[in-house]
N, CA, C and O atoms as a Tripos MOL2 file, in Angstrom:
@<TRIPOS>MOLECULE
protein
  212   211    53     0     0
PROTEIN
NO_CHARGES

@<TRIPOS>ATOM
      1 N         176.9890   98.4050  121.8320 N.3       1 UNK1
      2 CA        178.0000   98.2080  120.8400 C.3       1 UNK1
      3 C         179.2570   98.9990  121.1900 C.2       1 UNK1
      4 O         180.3110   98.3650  121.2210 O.2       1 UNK1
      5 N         179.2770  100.3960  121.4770 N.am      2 UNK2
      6 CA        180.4730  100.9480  121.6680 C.3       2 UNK2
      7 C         181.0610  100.4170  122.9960 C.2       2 UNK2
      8 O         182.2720  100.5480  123.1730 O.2       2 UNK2
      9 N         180.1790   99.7350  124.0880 N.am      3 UNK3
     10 CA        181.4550   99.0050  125.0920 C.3       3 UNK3
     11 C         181.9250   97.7310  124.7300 C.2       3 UNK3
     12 O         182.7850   97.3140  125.5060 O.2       3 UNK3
     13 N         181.6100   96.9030  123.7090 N.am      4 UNK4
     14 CA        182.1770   96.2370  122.8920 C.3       4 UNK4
     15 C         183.3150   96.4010  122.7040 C.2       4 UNK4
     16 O         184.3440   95.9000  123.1570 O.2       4 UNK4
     17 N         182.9440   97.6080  121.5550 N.am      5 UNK5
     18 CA        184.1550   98.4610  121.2890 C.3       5 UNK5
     19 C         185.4820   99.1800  121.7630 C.2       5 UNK5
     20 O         186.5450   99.4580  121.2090 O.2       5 UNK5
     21 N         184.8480   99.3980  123.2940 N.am      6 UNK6
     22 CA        185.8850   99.5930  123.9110 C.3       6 UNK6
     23 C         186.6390   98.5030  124.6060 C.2       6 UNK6
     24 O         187.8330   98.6590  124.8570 O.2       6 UNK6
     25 N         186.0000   97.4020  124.9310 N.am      7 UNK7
     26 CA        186.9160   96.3130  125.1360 C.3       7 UNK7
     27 C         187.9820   95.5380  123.9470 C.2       7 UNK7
     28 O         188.8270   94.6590  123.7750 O.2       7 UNK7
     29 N         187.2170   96.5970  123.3320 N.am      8 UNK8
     30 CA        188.0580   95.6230  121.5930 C.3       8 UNK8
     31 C         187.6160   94.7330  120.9510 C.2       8 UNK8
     32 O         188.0310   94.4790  119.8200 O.2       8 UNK8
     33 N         186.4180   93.8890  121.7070 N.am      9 UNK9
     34 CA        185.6070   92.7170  121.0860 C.3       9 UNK9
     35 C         185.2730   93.2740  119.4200 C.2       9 UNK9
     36 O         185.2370   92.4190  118.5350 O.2       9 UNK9
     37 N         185.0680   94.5550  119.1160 N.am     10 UNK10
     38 CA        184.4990   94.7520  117.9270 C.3      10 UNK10
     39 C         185.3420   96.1890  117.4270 C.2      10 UNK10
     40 O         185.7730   96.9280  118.3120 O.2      10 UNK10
     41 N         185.5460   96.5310  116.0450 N.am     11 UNK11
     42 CA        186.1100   97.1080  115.5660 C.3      11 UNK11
     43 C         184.6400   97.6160  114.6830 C.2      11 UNK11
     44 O         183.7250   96.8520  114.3750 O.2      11 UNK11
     45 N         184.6950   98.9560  114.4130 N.am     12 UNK12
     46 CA        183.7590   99.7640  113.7900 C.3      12 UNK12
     47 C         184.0070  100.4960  112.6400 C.2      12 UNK12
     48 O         185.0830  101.0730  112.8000 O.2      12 UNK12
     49 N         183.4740  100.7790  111.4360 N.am     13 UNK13
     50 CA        183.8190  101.4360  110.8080 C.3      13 UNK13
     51 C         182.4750  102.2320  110.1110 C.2      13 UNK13
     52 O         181.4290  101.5860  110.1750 O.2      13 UNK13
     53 N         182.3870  103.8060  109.3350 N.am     14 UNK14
     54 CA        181.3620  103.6670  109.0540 C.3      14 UNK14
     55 C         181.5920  103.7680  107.4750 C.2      14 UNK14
     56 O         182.6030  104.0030  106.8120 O.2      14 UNK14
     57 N         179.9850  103.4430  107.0540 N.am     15 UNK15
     58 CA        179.3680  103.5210  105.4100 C.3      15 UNK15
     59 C         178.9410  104.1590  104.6960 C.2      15 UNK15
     60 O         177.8150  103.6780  104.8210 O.2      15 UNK15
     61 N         178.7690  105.1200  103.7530 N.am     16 UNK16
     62 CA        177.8700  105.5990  103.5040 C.3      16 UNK16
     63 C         177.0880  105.0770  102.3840 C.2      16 UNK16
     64 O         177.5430  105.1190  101.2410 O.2      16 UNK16
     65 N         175.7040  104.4890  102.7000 N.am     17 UNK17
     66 CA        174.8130  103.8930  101.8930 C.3      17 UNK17
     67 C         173.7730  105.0120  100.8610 C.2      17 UNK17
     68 O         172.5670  104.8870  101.0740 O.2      17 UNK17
     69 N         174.0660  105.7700  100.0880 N.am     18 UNK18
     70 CA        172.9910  106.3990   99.4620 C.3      18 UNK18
     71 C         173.0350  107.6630  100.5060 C.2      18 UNK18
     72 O         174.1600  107.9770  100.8980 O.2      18 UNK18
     73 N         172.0730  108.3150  100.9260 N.am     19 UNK19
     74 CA        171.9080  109.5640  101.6400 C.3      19 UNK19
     75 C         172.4000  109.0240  103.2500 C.2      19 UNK19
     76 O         172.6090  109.7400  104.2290 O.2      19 UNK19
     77 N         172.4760  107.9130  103.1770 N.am     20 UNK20
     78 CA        172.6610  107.0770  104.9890 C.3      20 UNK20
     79 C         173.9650  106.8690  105.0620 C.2      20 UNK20
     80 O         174.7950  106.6870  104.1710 O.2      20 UNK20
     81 N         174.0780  106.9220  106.3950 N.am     21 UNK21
     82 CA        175.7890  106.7460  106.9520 C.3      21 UNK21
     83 C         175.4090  105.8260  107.8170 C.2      21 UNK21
     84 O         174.5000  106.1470  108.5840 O.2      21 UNK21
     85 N         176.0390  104.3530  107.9340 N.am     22 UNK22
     86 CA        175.6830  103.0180  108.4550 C.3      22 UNK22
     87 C         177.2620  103.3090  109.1930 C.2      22 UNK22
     88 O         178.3100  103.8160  108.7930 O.2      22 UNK22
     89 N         176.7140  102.5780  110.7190 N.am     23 UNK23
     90 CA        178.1470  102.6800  111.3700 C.3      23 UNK23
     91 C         178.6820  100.6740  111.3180 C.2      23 UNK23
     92 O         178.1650   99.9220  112.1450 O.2      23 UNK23
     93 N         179.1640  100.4100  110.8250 N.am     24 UNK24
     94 CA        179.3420   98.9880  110.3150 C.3      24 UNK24
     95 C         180.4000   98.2880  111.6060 C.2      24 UNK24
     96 O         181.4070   98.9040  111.9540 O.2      24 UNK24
     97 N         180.0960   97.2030  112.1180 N.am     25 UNK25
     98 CA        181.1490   96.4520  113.5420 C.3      25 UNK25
     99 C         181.1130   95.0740  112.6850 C.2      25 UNK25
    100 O         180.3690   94.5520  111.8550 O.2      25 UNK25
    101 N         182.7660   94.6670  113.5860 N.am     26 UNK26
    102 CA        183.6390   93.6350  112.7510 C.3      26 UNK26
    103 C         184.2100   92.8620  114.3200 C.2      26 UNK26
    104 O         184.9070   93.3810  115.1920 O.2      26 UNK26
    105 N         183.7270   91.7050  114.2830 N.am     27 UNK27
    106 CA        184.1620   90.9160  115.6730 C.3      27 UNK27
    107 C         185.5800   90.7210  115.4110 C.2      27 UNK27
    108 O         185.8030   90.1490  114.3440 O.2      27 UNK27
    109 N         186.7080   91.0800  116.1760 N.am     28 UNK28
    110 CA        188.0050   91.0690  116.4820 C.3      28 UNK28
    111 C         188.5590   89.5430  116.5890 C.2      28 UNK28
    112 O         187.8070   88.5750  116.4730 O.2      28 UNK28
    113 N         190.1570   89.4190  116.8580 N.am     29 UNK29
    114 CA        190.2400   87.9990  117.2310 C.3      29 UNK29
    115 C         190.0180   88.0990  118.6570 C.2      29 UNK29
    116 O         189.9000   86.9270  119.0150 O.2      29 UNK29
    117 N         189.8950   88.8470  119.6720 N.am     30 UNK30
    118 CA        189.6520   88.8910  121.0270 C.3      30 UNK30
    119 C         187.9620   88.7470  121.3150 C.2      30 UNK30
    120 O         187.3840   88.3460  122.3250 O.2      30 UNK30
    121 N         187.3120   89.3300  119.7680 N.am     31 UNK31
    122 CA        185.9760   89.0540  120.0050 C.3      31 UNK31
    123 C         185.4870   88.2440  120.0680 C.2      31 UNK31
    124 O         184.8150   87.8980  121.0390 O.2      31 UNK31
    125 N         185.7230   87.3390  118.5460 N.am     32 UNK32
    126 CA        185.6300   85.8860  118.5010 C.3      32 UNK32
    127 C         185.6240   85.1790  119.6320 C.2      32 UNK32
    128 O         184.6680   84.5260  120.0520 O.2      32 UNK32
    129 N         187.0530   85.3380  120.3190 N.am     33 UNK33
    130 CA        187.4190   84.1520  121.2710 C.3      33 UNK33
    131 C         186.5880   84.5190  122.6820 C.2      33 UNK33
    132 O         186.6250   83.5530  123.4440 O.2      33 UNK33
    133 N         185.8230   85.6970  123.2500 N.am     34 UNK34
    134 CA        185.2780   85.6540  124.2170 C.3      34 UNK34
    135 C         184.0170   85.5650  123.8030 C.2      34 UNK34
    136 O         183.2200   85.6130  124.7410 O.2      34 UNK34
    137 N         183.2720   85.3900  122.1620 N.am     35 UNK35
    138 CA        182.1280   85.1610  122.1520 C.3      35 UNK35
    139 C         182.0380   83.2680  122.1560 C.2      35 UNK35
    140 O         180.9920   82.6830  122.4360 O.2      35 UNK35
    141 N         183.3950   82.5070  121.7770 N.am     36 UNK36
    142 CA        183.3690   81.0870  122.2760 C.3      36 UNK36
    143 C         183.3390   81.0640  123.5650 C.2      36 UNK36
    144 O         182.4090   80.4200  124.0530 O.2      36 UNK36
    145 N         184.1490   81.6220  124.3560 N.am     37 UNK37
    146 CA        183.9150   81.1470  125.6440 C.3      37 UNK37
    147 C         182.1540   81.6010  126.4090 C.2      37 UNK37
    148 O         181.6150   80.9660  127.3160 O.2      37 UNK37
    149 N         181.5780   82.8420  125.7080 N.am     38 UNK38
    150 CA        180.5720   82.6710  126.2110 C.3      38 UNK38
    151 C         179.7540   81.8730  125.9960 C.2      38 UNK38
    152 O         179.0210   81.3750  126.8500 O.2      38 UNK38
    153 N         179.7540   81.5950  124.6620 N.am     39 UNK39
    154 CA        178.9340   80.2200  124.4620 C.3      39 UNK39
    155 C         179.2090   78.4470  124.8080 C.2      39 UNK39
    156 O         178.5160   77.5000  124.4390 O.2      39 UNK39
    157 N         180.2740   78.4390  125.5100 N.am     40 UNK40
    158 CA        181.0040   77.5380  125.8590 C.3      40 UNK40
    159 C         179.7480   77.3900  127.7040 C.2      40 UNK40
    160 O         179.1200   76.4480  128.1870 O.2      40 UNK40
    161 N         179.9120   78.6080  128.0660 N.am     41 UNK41
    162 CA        179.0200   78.8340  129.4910 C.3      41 UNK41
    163 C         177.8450   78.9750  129.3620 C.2      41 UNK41
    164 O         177.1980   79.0200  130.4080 O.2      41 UNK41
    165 N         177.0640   79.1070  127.9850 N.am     42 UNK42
    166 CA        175.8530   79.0350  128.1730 C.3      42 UNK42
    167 C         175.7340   77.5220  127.8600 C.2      42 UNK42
    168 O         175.2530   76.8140  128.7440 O.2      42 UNK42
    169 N         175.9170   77.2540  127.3120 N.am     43 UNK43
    170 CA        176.0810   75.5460  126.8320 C.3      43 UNK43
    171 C         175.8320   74.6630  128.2310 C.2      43 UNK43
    172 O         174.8560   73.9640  128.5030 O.2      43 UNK43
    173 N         176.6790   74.8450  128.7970 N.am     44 UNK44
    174 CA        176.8990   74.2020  130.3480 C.3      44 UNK44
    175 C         175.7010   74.5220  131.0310 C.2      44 UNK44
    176 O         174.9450   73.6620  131.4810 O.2      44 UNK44
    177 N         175.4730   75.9960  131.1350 N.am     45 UNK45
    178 CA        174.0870   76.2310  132.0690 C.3      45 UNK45
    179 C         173.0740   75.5680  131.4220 C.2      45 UNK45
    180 O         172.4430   74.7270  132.0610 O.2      45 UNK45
    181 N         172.7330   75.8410  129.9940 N.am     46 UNK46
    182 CA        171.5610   75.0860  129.5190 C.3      46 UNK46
    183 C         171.4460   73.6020  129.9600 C.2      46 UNK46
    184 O         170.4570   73.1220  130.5140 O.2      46 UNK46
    185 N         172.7240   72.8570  129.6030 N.am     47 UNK47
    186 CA        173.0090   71.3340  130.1470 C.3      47 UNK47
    187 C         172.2860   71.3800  131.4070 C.2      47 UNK47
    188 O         171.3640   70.6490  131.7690 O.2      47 UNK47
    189 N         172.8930   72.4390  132.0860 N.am     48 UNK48
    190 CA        172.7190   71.3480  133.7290 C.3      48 UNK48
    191 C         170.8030   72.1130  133.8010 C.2      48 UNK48
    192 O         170.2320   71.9190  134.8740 O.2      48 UNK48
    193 N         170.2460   72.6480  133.0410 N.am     49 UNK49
    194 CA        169.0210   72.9920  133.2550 C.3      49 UNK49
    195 C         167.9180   72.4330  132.7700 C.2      49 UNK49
    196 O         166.7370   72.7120  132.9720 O.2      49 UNK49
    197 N         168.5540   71.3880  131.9260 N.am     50 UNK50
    198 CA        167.5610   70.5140  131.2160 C.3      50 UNK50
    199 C         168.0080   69.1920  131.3150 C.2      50 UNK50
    200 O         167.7500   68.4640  130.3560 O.2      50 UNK50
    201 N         168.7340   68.6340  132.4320 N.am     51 UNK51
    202 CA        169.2860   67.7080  132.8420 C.3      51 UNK51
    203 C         168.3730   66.9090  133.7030 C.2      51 UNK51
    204 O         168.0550   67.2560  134.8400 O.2      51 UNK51
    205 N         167.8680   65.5690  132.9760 N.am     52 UNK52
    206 CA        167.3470   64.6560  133.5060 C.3      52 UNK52
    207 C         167.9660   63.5070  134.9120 C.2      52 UNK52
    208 O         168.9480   62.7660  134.8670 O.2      52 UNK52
    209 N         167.0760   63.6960  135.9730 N.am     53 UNK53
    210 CA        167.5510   62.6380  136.7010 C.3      53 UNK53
    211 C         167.1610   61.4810  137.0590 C.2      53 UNK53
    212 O         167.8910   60.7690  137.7480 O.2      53 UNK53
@<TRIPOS>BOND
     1     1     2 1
     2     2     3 1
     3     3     4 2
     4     3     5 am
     5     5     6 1
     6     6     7 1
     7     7     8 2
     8     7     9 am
     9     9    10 1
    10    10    11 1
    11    11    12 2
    12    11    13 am
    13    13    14 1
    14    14    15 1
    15    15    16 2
    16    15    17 am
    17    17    18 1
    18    18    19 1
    19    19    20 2
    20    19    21 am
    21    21    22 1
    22    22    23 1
    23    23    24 2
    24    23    25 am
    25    25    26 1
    26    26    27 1
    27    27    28 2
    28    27    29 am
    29    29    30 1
    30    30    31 1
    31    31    32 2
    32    31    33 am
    33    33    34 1
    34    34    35 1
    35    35    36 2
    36    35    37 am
    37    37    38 1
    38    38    39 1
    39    39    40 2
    40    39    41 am
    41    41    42 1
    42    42    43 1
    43    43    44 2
    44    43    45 am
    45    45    46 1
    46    46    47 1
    47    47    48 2
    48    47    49 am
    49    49    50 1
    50    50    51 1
    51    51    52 2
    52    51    53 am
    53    53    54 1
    54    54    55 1
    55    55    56 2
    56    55    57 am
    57    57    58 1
    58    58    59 1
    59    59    60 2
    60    59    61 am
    61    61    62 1
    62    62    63 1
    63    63    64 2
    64    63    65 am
    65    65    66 1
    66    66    67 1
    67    67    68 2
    68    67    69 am
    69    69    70 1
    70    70    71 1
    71    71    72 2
    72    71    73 am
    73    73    74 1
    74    74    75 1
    75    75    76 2
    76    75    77 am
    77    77    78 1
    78    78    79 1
    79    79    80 2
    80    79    81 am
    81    81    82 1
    82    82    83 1
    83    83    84 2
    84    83    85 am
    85    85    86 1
    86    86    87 1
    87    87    88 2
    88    87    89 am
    89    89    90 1
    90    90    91 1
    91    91    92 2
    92    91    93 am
    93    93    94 1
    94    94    95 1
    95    95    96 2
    96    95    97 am
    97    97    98 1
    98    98    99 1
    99    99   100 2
   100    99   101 am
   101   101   102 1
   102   102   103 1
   103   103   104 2
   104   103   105 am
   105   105   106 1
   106   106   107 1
   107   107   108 2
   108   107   109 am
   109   109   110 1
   110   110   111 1
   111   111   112 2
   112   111   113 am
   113   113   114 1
   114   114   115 1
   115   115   116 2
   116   115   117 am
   117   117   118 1
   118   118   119 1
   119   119   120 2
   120   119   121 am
   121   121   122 1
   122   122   123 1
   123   123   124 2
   124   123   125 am
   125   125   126 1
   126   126   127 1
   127   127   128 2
   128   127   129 am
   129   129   130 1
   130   130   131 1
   131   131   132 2
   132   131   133 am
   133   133   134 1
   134   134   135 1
   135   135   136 2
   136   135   137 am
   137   137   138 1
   138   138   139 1
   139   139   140 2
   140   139   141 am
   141   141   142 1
   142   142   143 1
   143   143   144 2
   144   143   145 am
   145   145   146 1
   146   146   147 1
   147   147   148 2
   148   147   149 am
   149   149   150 1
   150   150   151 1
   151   151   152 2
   152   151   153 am
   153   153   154 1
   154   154   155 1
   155   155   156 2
   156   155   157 am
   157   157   158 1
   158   158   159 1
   159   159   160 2
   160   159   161 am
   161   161   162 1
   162   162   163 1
   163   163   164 2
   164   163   165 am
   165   165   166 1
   166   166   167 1
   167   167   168 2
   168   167   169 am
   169   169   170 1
   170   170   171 1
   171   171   172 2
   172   171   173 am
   173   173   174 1
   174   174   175 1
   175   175   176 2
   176   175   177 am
   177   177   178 1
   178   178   179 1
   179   179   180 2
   180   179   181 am
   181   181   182 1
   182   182   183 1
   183   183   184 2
   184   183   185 am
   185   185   186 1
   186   186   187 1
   187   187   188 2
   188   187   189 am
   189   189   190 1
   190   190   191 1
   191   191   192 2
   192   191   193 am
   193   193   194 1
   194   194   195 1
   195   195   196 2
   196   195   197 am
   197   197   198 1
   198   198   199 1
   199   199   200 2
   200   199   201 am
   201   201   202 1
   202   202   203 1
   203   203   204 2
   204   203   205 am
   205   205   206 1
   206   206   207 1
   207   207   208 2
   208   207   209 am
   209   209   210 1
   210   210   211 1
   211   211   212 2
@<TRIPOS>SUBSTRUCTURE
     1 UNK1         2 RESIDUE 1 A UNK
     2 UNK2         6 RESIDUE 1 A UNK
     3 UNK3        10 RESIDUE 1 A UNK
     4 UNK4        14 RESIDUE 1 A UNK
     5 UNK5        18 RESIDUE 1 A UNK
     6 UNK6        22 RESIDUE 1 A UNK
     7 UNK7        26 RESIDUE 1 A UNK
     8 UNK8        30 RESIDUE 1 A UNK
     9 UNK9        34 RESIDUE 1 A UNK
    10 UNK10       38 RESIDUE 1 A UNK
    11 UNK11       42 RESIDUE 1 A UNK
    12 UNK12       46 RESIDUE 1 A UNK
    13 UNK13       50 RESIDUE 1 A UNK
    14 UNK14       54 RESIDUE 1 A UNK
    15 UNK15       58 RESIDUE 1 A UNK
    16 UNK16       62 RESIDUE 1 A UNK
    17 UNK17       66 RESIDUE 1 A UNK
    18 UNK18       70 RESIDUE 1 A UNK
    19 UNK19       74 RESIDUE 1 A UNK
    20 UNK20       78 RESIDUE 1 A UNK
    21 UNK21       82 RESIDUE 1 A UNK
    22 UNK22       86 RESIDUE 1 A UNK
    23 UNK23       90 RESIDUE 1 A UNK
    24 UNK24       94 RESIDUE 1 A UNK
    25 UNK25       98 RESIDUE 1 A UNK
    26 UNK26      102 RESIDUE 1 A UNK
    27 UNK27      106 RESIDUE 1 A UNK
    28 UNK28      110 RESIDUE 1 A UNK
    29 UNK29      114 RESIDUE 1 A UNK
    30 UNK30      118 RESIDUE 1 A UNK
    31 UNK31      122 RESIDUE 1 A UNK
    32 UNK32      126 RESIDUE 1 A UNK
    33 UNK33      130 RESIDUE 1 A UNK
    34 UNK34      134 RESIDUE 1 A UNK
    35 UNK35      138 RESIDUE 1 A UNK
    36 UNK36      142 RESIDUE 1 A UNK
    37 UNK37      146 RESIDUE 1 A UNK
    38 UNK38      150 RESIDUE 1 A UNK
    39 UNK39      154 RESIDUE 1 A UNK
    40 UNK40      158 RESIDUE 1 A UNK
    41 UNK41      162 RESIDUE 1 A UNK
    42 UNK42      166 RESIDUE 1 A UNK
    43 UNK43      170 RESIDUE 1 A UNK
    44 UNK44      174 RESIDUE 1 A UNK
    45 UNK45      178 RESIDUE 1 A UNK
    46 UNK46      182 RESIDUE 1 A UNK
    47 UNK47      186 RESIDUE 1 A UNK
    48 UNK48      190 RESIDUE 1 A UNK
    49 UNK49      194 RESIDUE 1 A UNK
    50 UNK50      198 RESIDUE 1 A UNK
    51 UNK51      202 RESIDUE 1 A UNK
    52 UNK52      206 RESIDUE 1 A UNK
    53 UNK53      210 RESIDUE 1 A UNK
């Protein structure tokens, strides 16, 4: 999570829940858009791996 974080994909903040301190992450607009493109490439690999000939 924190190299996430350091790429910026995710923004962190923390909580405190009752006696607990929750460290809480928030996908960025840079996060978003490189978690489409990764799923954009798994998409493709799966395709060509279950691709009938």
């Amino acid at each position: 999570m924190h190299g996430l974080e350091a790429k910026r994909y995710l923004r962190a903040h923390t909580k405190r829940l009752g006696k607990r301190t929750r460290r809480l992450y928030r996908a960025t607009p840079a996060g978003r858009k490189a978690l489409e493109a990764a799923k954009d490439k798994v998409r493709e690999l799966f395709g060509e791996l279950i691709e009938e000939e």
